[in-house]
Structure formats: structure tokens, C-alpha cells
N, C-alpha and C positions, 0 to 999 in steps of 0.2 A: 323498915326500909320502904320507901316510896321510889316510883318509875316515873319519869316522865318523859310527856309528849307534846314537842311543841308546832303549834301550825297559824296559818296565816300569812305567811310571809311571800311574798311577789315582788314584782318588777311596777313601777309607779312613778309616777314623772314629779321632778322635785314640785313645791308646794301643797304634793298632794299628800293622804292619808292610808295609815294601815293600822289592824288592829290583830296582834300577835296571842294567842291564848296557849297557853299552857296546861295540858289535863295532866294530873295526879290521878297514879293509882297506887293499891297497897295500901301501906299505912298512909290515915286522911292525912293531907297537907293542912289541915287544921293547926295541927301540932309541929309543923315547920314555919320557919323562917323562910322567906322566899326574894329572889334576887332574878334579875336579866342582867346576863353580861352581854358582849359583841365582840366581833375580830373580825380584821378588816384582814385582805390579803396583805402579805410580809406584817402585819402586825400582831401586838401582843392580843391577848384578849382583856376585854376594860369592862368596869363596872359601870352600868348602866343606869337599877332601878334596884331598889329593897325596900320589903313592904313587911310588916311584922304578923304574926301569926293573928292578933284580932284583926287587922286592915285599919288598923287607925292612927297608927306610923307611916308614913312614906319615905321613902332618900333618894335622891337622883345627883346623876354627874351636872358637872356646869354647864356641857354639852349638851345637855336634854331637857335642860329644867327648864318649864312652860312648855316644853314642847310636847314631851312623852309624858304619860301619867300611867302609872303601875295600880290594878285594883286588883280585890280578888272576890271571887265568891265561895267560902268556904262549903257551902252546901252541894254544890256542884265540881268540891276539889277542883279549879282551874281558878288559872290566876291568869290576867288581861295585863297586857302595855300597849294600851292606845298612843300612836307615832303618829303630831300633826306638823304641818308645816314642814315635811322631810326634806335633806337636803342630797346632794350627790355624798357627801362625805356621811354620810348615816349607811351606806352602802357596807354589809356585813353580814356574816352569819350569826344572828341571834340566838343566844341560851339562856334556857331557862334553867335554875340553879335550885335547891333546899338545903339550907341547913336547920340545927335545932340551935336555940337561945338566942342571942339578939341579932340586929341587923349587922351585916358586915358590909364591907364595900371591897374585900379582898378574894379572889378568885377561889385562893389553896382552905378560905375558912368553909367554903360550901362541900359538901359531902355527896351530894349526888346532883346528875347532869340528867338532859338532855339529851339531843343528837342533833341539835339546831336547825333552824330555818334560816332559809337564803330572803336578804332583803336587797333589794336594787332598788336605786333611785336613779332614774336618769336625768340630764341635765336639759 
């Protein structure tokens, strides 16, 4: 079982940058699969970014790709999603997600959560 905690998340004027980290504790995230979903208010929560247990897979929605890039450093259990270029619609509470075996981009395949961070973009 791993816990996770995600932080970095702020208020930022479109164009600009944030960088979201997520620490692992418990069992290393090593051994996970690791994903950032989003949910926007009235909305669903959506798949963001998935990066695979070496980091040498990436996946991102069509919404974010060039924009956000998910890394991780398994030695320091946290996983990073650098957000450039943000826009008012990237406005959400971010989570950060593990599950084990391949990448998913479906919310109910992740097994453990977060408690996410709040991202603002203003216009």
C-alpha cells in the first residue's frame, strides 16, 4: 500500500507555470504505475498524465500534451507534472493517482489517491 501527497498547486495568471509534486510514502512508488487526473467544478474527474514505474513511458490527454510533462524520481518516491503555458480552463483540483501494472488513462483502474491540490489560473 502507498499514501500519497500532493502539493504545489496555486493561483497563477494564464501563460504562466506551476510545478505539481507528488511524495510517496509506504510501499516505494517504484513499484507503481503513476497517473495525475483533474476535476474541474460540475465536472468529471479526467486523465491528465501517466508515466510508468522505470519513467521511460509517458501518456498525456490532448489537452496537455506539450504543455504538461509528468516525470518522476524514483529515489526520492515523488513524481513531478510540470504545467506550462496554463490556461484559465487547466483550473482544477489536481490528483495524483498509483496503480500497479501498465499505464491506464481510466480513473476506477488507479487504486490509490491523493487528496489533491487546488490549481487556479486566472485570466
Amino acid at each position: 500500500q502507498v499514501q500519497l501527497v500532493e502539493s504545489g498547486g496555486g493561483l497563477v495568471q494564464a501563460g504562466g507555470s506551476l510545478r505539481l509534486s507528488c511524495a510517496a510514502s509506504g510501499r516505494s512508488s517504484s513499484t507503481y504505475t503513476m497517473g495525475w487526473f483533474r476535476q474541474a467544478p460540475g465536472k468529471e474527474r479526467e486523465f491528465v498524465a501517466a508515466i510508468t514505474r522505470s519513467g521511460r513511458s509517458t501518456y498525456s490527454s490532448d489537452s496537455v500534451e506539450a504543455r504538461f510533462t509528468i516525470s518522476r524520481d524514483n529515489a526520492e518516491n515523488t513524481v513531478y507534472l510540470q504545467m506550462n503555458s496554463l490556461k484559465p480552463e487547466d483550473t482544477a483540483v489536481y490528483y495524483c493517482a498509483a496503480r500497479s501494472g501498465m499505464a491506464r488513462r481510466t480513473m476506477s483502474e488507479y487504486a490509490y489517491w491523493g487528496q489533491g491540490t487546488q490549481v487556479t489560473v486566472s485570466s
